[in-house]
C-alpha positions as CSV (number, residue, x, y, z in Angstrom):
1,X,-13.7,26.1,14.8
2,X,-10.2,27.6,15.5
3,X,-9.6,31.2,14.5
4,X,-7.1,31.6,11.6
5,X,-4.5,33.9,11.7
6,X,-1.8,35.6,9.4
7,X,1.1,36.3,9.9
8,X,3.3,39.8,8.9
9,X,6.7,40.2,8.0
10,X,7.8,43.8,8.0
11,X,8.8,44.7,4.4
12,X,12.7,44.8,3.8
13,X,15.0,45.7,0.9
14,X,13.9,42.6,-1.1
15,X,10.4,41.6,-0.1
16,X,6.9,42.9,-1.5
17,X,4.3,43.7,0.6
18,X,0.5,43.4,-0.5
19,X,-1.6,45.2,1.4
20,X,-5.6,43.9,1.9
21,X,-7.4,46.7,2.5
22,X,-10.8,45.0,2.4
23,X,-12.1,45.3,5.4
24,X,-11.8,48.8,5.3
25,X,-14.3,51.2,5.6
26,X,-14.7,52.6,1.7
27,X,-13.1,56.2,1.7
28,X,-16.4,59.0,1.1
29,X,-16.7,62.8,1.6
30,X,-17.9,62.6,5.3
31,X,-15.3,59.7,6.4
32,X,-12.2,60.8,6.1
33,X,-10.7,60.8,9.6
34,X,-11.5,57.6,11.0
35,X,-10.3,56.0,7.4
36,X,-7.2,58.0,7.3
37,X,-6.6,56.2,10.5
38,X,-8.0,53.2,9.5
39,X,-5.6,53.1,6.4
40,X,-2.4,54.6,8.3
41,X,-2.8,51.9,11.1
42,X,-2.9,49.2,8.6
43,X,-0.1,50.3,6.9
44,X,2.2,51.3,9.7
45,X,1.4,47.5,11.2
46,X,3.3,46.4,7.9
47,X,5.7,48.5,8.2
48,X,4.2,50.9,5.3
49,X,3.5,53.9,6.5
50,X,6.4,56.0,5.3
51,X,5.0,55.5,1.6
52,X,2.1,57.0,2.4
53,X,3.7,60.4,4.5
54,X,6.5,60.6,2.0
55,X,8.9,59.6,4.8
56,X,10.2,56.4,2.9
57,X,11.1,58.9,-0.5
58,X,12.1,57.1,-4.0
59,X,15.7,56.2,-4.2
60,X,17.8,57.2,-7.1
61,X,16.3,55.9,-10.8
62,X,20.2,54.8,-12.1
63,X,22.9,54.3,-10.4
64,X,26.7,56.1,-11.8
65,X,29.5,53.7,-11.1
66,X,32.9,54.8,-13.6
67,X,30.8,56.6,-15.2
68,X,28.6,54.2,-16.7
69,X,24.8,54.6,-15.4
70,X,22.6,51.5,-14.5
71,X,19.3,50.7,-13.6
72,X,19.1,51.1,-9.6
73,X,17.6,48.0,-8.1
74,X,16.3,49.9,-4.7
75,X,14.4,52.0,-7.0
76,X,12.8,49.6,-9.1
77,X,11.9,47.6,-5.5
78,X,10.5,50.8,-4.3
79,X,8.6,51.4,-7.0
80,X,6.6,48.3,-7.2
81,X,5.9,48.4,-3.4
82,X,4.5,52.3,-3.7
83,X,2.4,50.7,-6.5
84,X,1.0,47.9,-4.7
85,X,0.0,49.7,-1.9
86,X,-1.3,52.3,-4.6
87,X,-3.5,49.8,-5.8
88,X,-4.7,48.4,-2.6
89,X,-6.1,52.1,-1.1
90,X,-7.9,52.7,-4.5
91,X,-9.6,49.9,-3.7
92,X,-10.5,51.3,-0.4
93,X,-11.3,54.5,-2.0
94,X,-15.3,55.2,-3.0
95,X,-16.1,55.7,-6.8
96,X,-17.4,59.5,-6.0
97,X,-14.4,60.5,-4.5
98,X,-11.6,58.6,-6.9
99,X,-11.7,61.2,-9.8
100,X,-9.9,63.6,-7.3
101,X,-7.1,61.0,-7.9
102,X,-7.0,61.2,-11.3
103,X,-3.4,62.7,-11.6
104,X,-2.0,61.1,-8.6
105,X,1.1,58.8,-9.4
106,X,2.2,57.4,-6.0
107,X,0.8,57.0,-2.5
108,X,2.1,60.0,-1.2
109,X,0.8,61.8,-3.8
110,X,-2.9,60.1,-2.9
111,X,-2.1,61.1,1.0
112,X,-1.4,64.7,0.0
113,X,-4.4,65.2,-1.9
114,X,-7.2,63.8,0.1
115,X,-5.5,65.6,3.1
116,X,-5.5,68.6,1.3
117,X,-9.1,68.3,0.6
118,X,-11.0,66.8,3.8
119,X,-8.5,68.3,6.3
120,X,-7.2,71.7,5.3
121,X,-8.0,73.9,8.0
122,X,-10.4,76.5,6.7
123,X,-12.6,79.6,8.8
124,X,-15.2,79.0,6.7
125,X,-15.5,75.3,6.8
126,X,-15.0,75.4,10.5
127,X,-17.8,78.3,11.1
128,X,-20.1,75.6,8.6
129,X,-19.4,73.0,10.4
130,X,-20.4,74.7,14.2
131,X,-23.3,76.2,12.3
132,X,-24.4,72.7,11.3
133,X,-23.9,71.1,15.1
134,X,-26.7,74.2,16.1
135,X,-29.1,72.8,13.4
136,X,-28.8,69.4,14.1
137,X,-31.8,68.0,15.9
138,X,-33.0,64.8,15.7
139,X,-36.3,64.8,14.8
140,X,-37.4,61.3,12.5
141,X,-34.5,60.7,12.9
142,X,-33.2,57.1,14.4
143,X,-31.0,58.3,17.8
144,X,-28.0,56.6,16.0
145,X,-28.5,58.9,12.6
146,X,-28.3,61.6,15.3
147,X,-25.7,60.4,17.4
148,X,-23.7,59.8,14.3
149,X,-24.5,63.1,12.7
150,X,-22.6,64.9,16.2
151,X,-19.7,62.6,16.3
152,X,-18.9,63.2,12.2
153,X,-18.5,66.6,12.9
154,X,-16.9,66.6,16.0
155,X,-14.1,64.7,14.5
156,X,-13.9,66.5,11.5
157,X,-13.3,69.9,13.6
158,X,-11.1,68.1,15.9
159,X,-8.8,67.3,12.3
160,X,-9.1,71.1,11.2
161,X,-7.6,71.7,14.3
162,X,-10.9,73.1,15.9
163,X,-12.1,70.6,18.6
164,X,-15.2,70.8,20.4
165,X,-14.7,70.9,24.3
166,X,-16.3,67.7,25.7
167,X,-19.1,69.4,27.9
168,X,-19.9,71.5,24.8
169,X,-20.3,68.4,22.9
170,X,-22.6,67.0,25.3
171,X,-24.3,70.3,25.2
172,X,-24.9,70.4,21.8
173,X,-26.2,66.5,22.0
174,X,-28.6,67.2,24.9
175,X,-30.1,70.3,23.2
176,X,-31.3,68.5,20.1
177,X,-33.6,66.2,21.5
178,X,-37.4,65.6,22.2
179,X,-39.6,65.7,25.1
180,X,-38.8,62.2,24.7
181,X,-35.7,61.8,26.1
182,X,-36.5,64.6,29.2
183,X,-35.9,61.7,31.5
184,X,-32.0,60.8,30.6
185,X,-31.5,64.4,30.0
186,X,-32.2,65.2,33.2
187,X,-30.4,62.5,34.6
188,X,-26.9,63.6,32.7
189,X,-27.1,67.5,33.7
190,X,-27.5,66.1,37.5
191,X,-24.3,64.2,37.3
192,X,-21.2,66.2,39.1
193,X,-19.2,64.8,36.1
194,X,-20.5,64.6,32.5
195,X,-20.4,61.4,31.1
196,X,-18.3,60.0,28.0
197,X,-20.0,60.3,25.1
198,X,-20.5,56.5,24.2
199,X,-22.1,56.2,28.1
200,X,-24.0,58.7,26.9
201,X,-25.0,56.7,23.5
202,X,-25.6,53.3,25.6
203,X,-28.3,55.4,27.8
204,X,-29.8,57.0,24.3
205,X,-30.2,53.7,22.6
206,X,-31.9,52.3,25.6
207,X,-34.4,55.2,26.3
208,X,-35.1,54.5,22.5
209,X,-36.3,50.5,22.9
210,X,-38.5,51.8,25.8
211,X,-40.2,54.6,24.0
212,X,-40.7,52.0,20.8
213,X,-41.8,49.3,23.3
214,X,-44.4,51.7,24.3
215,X,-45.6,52.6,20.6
216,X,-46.2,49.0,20.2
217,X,-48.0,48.2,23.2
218,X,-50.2,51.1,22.6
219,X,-50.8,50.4,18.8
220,X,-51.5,47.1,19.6
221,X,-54.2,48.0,21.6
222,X,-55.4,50.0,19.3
223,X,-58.1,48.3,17.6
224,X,-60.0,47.3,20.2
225,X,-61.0,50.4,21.4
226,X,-61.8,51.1,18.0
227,X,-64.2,48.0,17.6
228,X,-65.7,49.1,21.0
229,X,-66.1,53.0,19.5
230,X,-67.5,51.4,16.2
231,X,-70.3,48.8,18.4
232,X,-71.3,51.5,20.1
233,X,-71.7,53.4,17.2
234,X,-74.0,50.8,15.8
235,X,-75.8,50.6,18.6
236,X,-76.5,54.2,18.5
237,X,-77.5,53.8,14.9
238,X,-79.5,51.0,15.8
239,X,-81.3,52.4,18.7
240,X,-82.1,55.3,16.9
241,X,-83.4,53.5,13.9
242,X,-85.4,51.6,16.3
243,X,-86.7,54.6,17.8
244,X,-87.5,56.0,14.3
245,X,-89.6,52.8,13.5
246,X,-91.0,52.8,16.5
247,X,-92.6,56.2,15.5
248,X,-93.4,55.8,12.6
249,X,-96.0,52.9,13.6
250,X,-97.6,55.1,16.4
251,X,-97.9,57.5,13.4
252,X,-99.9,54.8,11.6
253,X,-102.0,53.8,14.6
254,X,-103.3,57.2,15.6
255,X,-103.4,58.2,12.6
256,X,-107.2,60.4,12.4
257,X,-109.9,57.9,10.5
258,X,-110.7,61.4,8.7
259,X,-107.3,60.9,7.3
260,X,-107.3,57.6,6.7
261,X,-110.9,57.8,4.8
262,X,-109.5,60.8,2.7
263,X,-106.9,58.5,1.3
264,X,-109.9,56.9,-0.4
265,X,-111.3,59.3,-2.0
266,X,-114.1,60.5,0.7
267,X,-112.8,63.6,1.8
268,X,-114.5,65.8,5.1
269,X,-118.4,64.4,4.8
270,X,-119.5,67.5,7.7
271,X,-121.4,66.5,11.2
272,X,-123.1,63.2,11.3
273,X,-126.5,64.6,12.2
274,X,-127.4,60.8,14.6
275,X,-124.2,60.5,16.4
276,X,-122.9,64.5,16.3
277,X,-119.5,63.0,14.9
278,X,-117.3,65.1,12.5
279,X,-116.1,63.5,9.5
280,X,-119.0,61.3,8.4
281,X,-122.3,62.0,7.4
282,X,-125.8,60.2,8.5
283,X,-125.6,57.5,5.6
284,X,-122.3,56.1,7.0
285,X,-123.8,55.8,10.2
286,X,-126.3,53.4,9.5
């Protein structure tokens, strides 16, 4: 199957451009960085990217000539393009976040606003969001939820203009984990130079196969040993009620004739006065 392609033509004064956004990564609260690139990248490739910083500004509405005013056709172009591309990062835009939109007119005016709210440098989002790197340990968590979790907010710092040094990064990683993963930490704080951080992921996903290979051999084997622990069990059991039975008949077989006669109604009869035997008396011994 051959691999299709399209191709781009940059915009100019008389063509429209319609951007697909599809395959980008739906705007959320947490994303913004990689999607603002995402986005900008796209657009820039089409020769876009001055609608969204403002850089390509609105021409004129009318034009004067002899003192008549007309409709400006540059305008009107303009216009359309900003609202096509308008259209198409709405559609890249989650529904939770959309609202914050509500009074935004043209693309710049989208650009300004979500930069203004997921990147405006503030002390107290920056202390949160160092605070939160401390807390973060993994836990239940999957070792990509983690990994995932440091990344986020290393990149959000690094857009409030706070970046994370990249041997503190791997501090705060290393610090987070399990008895687990002893083995690759170990192995990373004996390197002379610290590893990038998606070596470092490759060697975390791996230590994680092994540690879940070794979950399932073990459960696995599991039963078993629990069948042998319950067939010995029953053994016991058995051998015990064995035992028990066992008793019980050499209960029955010495039990005292005395004893046995009582149970009939005869009772202790005194001394046998011919054979000098307790129990009975002379007429039994007849």
């Amino acid at each position: 199957m051959s691999a299709t392609s399209e191709i781009v033509a940059p915009a100019d004064a008389t063509s429209l451009v319609n951007v697909n956004m599809s395959n980008v990564t739906k705007l959320t609260s947490t994303n913004f960085l990689m999607w603002k690139r995402q986005v900008h990248a796209l657009c820039n490739g089409y020769d876009l990217a001055g609608y969204l910083d403002g850089s390509t500004a609105a021409p004129e509405a009318t034009l004067t000539t002899d003192g008549v005013s007309s409709a400006n056709p540059a305008y009107k172009h303009w216009q359309r393009q900003d609202q096509l591309l308008l259209s198409s990062l709405l559609g890249a835009i989650s529904l939770s976040v959309q609202p914050l939109l509500s009074k935004a007119n043209t693309c710049a005016e989208i650009w300004t606003t979500l930069t203004t709210t997921y990147a405006q440098p503030s002390r107290g989002n920056i202390l949160q969001l160092r605070e939160q790197l401390k807390q973060w340990k993994k836990g239940t968590k999957s070792i990509e939820e983690y990994y995932l979790g440091f990344t986020t907010r290393f990149d959000k710092l690094a857009l409030l203009d706070s970046p994370i040094p990249h041997e503190d990064q791997l501090d705060y990683i290393l610090n987070g984990l399990p008895e687990d993963y002893k083995q690759v930490v170990d192995q990373i704080v004996g390197r002379d130079t610290p590893p990038s951080l998606l070596v470092l992921h490759e060697k975390f996903i791996n230590q994680e196969l092994k540690i879940q290979t070794l979950l399932t051999a073990s459960s696995s084997s599991l039963p078993a040993s629990a069948n042998f622990v319950s067939h010995k069990g029953n053994n016991n059991r058995n051998q015990s009620q064995s035992r028990s039975n066992h008793n019980s008949q050499q209960q029955r077989q010495f039990t005292p004739r005395s004893v046995s006669r009582g149970s009939h109604g005869r009772g202790y009869q005194g001394r046998c006065q011919i054979c000098g035997v307790h129990g009975h008396s002379a007429r039994w011994c007849s």
